[in-house]
C-alpha positions, -999 to +999 in steps of 0.1 A: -191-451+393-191-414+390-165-410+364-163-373+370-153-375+402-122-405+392-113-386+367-106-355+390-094-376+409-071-393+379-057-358+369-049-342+404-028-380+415-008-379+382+002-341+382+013-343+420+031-382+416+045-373+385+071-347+402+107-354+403+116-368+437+133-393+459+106-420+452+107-415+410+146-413+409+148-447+424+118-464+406+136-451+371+171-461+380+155-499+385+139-497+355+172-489+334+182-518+356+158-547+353+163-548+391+129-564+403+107-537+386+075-554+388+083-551+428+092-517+431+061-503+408+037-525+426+051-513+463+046-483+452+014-481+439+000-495+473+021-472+493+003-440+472-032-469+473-031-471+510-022-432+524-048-418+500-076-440+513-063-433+549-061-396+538-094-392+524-113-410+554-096-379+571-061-394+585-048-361+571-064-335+596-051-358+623-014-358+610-017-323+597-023-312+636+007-338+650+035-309+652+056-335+668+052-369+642+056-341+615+087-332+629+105-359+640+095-376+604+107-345+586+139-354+610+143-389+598+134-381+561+168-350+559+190-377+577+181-402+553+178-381+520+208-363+529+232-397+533+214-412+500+228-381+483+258-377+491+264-415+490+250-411+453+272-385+442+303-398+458+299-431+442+298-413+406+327-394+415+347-426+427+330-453+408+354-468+380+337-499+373+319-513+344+284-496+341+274-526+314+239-535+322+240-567+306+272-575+334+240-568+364+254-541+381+239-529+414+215-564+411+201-553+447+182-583+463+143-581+466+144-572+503+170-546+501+151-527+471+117-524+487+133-518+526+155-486+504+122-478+487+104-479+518+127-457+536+125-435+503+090-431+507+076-434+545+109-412+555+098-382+532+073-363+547+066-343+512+050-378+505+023-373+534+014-339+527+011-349+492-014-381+493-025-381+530-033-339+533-035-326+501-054-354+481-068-362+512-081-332+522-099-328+486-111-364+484-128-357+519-149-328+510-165-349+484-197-367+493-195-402+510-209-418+483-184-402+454-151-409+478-150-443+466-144-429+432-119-406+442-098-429+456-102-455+424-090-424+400-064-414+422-052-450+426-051-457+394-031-424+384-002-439+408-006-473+392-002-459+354+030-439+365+049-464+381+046-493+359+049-469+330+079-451+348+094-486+358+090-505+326+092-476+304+127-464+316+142-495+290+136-472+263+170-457+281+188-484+282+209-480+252+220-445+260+227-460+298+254-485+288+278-457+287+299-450+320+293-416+319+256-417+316+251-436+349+275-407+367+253-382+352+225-399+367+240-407+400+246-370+403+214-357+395+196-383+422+225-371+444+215-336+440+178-343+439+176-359+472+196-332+487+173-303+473+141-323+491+168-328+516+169-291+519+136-281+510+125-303+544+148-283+566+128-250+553+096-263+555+108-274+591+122-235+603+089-220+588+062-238+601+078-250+636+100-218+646 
């Protein structure tokens, strides 16, 4: 293995995965949860596993030319990112339940965790220019032999920050076990999705009209 090449590779996955975004809100709010973590980090890391190999075996020149999948997914992902918001903040503003961890609130079932994280994920098309275009793009230009290694260090970038995101977010727990912490974050995913939300529509107007 050309460790050069994963390590490039390692450093250019984590500084674009790290990001705040639809996809990192959710995997930190099930961590604070110990709402089926191990899941969520693991789904993930193969989403990120699978559009980077796709992307650098050059998937990403293909999409990057599809004006009309790019649209109609940028579509889908402000519908979706717009009604998680909103539903987010208005469920801080309303909620006046017990926000005990201990009590399980918001224990989502295993299907209905990875279907939201999938929605999360495959609707936001930021998430395809990120891993299928832009690391993509780069892995491709590499030599055939050196892509493998590419792939491995940008692979394992997505793997370190989502089980360290997922399983690390306990650290919060004891500052979470106050009501008004959860609204606070509520909020902020609230707001979050609807600035991607929002930065969708823009990307939309400028590159399609």
């Amino acid at each position: 293995m050309n460790i050069a090449v994963a390590g490039q590779g390692f450093g250019l996955g984590l500084s674009l995965i790290a990001a705040i975004g639809a996809q990192n809100s959710y995997v930190l709010k099930k961590g604070i949860l110990k709402n089926n973590v191990f899941a969520v980090a693991v789904t993930c890391t193969l989403i990120d596993a699978v559009l980077i190999s796709l992307g650098t075996l050059g998937l990403g020149s293909i999409i990057e030319k599809n004006k009309t999948f790019m649209l109609l997914a940028t579509l889908f992902g402000v519908l979706f990112l717009s009604y998680y918001g909103l539903t987010s903040i208005m469920k801080a503003i309303r909620s006046k339940e017990s926000f005990l961890i201990e009590e399980g609130r918001e224990k989502d079932s295993l299907k209905k965790t990875i279907l939201t994280l999938l929605a999360l994920s495959l609707l936001n098309p930021h998430l395809y220019l990120d891993t299928v275009i832009l690391i993509g793009s780069i892995g491709s230009k590499y030599p055939i032999n050196q892509r493998l290694d590419f792939v491995i260090g940008t692979c394992l970038a997505s793997f370190v920050w989502f089980f360290g995101l997922a399983y690390g977010a306990r650290v919060l727990i004891p500052i979470f076990k106050k009501e008004v912490t959860w609204k606070i974050l509520d909020i902020m995913i609230g707001i979050t999705m609807l600035s991607i939300s929002l930065s969708l529509i823009q990307f939309t107007i400028k590159n399609h009209f």
